[in-house]
C-alpha positions in Angstrom: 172.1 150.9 175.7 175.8 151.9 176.0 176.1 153.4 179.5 178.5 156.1 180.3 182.1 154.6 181.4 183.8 156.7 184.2 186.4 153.2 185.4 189.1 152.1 184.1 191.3 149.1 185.1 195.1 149.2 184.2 197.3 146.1 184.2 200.5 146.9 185.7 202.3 143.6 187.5 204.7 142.3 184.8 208.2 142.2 185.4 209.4 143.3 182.0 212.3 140.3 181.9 212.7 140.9 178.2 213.6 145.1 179.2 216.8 143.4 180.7 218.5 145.8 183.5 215.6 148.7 182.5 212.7 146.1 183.7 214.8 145.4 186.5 215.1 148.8 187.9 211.7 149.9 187.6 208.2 148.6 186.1 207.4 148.6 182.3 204.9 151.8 183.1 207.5 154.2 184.2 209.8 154.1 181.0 210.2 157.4 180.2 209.0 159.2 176.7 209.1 162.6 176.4 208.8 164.5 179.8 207.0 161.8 181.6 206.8 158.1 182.3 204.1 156.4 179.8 202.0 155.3 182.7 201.1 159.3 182.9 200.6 159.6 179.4 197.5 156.8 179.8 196.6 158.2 183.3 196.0 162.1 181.4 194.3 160.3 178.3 191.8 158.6 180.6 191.5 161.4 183.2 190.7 164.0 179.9 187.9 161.7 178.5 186.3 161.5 181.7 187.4 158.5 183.4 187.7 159.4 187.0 188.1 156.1 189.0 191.1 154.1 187.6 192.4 151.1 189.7 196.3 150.2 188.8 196.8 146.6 189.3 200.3 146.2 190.8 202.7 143.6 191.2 206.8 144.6 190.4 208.1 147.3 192.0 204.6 148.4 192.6 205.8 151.0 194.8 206.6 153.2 192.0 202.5 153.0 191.4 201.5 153.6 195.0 203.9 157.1 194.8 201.5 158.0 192.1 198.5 158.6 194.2 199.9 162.0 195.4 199.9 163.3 192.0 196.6 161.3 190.6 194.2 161.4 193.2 191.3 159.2 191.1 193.9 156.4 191.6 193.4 153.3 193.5 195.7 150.3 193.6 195.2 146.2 194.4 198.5 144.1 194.2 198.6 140.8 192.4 201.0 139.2 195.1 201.5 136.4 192.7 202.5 138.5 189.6 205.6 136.0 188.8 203.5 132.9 188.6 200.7 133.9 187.4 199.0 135.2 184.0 196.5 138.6 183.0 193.5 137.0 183.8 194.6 136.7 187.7 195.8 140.5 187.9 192.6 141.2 185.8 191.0 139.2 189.1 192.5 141.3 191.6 190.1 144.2 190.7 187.2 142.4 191.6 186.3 144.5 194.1 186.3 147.6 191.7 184.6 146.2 189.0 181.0 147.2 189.7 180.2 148.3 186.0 181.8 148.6 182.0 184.8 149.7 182.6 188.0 150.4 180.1 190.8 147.9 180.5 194.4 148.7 179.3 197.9 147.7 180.0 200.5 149.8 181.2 203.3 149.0 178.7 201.5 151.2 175.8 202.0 154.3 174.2 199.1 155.7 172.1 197.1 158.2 170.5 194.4 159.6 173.1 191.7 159.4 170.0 192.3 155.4 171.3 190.3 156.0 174.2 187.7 158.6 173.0 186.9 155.6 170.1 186.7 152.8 172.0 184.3 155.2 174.5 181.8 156.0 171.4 182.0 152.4 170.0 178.2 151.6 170.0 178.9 148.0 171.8 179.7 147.1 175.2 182.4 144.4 174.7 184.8 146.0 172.2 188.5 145.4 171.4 190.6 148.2 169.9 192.4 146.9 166.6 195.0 148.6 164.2 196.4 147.5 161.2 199.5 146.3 160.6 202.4 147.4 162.8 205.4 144.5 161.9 206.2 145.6 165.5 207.2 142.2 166.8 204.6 139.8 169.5 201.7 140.8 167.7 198.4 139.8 169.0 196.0 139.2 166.0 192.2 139.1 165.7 189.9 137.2 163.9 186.4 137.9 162.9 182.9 137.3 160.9 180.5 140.2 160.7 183.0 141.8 163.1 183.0 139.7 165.9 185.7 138.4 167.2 186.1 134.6 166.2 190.1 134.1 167.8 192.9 135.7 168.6 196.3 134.3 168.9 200.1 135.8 168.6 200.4 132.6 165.5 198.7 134.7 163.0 198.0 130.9 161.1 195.6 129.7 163.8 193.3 132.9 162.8 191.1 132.9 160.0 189.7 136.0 158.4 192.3 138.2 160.9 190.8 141.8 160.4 193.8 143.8 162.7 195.9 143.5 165.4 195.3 144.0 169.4 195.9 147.3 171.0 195.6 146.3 174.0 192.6 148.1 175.3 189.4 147.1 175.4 186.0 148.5 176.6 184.2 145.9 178.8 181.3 145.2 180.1 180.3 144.0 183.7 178.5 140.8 182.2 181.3 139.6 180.5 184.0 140.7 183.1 181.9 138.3 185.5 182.2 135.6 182.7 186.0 135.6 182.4 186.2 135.1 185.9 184.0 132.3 185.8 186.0 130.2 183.1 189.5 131.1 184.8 188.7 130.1 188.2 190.6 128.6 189.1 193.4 128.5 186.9 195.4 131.7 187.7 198.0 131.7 184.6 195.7 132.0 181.8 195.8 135.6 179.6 192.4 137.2 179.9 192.1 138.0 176.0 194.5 135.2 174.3 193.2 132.3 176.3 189.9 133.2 178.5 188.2 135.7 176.0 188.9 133.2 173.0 187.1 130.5 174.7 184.2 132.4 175.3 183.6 134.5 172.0 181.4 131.9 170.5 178.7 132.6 173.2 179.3 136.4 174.2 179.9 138.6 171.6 182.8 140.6 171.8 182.9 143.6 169.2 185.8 144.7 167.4 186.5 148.7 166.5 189.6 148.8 164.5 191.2 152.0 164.1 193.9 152.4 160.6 196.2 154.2 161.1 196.7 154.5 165.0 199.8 155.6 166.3 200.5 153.1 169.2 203.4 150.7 170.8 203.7 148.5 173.6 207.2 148.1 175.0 208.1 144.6 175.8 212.0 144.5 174.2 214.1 147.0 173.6 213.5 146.9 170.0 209.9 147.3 170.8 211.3 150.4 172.8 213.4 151.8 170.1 210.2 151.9 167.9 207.8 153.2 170.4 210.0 156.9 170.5 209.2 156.7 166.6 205.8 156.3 167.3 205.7 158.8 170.3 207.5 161.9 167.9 204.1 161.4 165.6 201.8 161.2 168.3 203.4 164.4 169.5 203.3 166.0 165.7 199.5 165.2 165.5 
């Protein structure tokens, strides 16, 4: 039975090199749209659909995180001390201590819809990625799957068969297979927890896909990527 989710784990220790001097100054998170930095947008989303104990893993400029707590009191924070060496699986790692039950797991370079989080938290499956459709947004991150489970996922779109959408970037997941992942990237620490340790485990946990058409969302790795997310953020704000 799905159990209610009140965590949430944010991945926050990338040192946006592709923002240029903006990644430089401050972490991908704290870009600003509209009257706030994007990392607040996520932090009310979650907070409205009841998540009340959200753990920011940090890593750049993670003081910009810890000044956060004033103003978000259900937020906690673990640094990845190696976040230039080492991949999402080993920030994902750092929140061991946290991780005690299903949690929602996001990363802090989006901009999205809230209806993201209240679909992934009535999807009837524990494991569940969030897909959209097609976005032509650049680095996309697609999903394959039979009988909608997720069969690969890769940013070459030709090592996929039968790709259904593309990856959000949150996910709803469940203690079992958190537990997993850290078993098959121990102890490699620069693997990608969806891309590499997720794909190589599909085949024997069952991760659930929810694909949402027509979901206004961006991450913000480039510029360009930036240029399209304050497109995307003028409809979010219109809906």
């Amino acid at each position: 039975m799905n159990q209610v989710i009140s965590k949430a784990v944010i991945l926050a220790a990338g040192m946006g090199l592709r923002l240029k001097e903006l990644g430089k100054d401050m972490p991908k998170g704290f870009i600003r749209l509209g009257d706030r930095p994007i990392i607040e947008h996520s932090l009310r989303s979650l907070i409205a659909c009841g998540i009340r104990d959200i753990m920011i893993v940090t890593g750049h400029k993670g003081e910009y995180y810890e000044n956060l707590k004033e103003t978000y009191p259900e937020i906690s924070t673990v640094e990845n001390s190696k976040f230039a060496e080492t991949g999402t699986m080993c920030s994902l790692g750092c929140a061991r201590g946290f991780v005690d039950a299903d949690f929602i797991l996001l990363e802090s370079d989006l901009i999205y819809d809230p209806v993201a989080i209240t679909g992934l938290l009535n999807a009837p499956h524990n494991d569940c990625l969030l897909l959209s459709g097609t976005t032509n947004a650049g680095d996309e991150v697609y999903v394959g799957a039979v009988e909608n489970r997720m069969t690969g996922i890769s940013k070459n779109r030709d090592h996929i068969k039968n790709s259904i959408g593309e990856y959000v970037g949150i996910a709803k997941i469940s203690k079992q297979l958190y537990d997993r992942l850290l078993q098959v990237a121990d102890p490699n620490l620069k693997l990608s927890y969806d891309m590499e340790c997720m794909a190589q485990i599909a085949s024997e946990h069952p991760i659930y896909l929810l694909r949402m058409e027509g979901l206004h969302w961006a991450e913000i790795d480039d510029l360009a990527q930036l240029t399209r997310a304050q497109k995307v953020w003028e409809r979010i704000k219109a809906t």
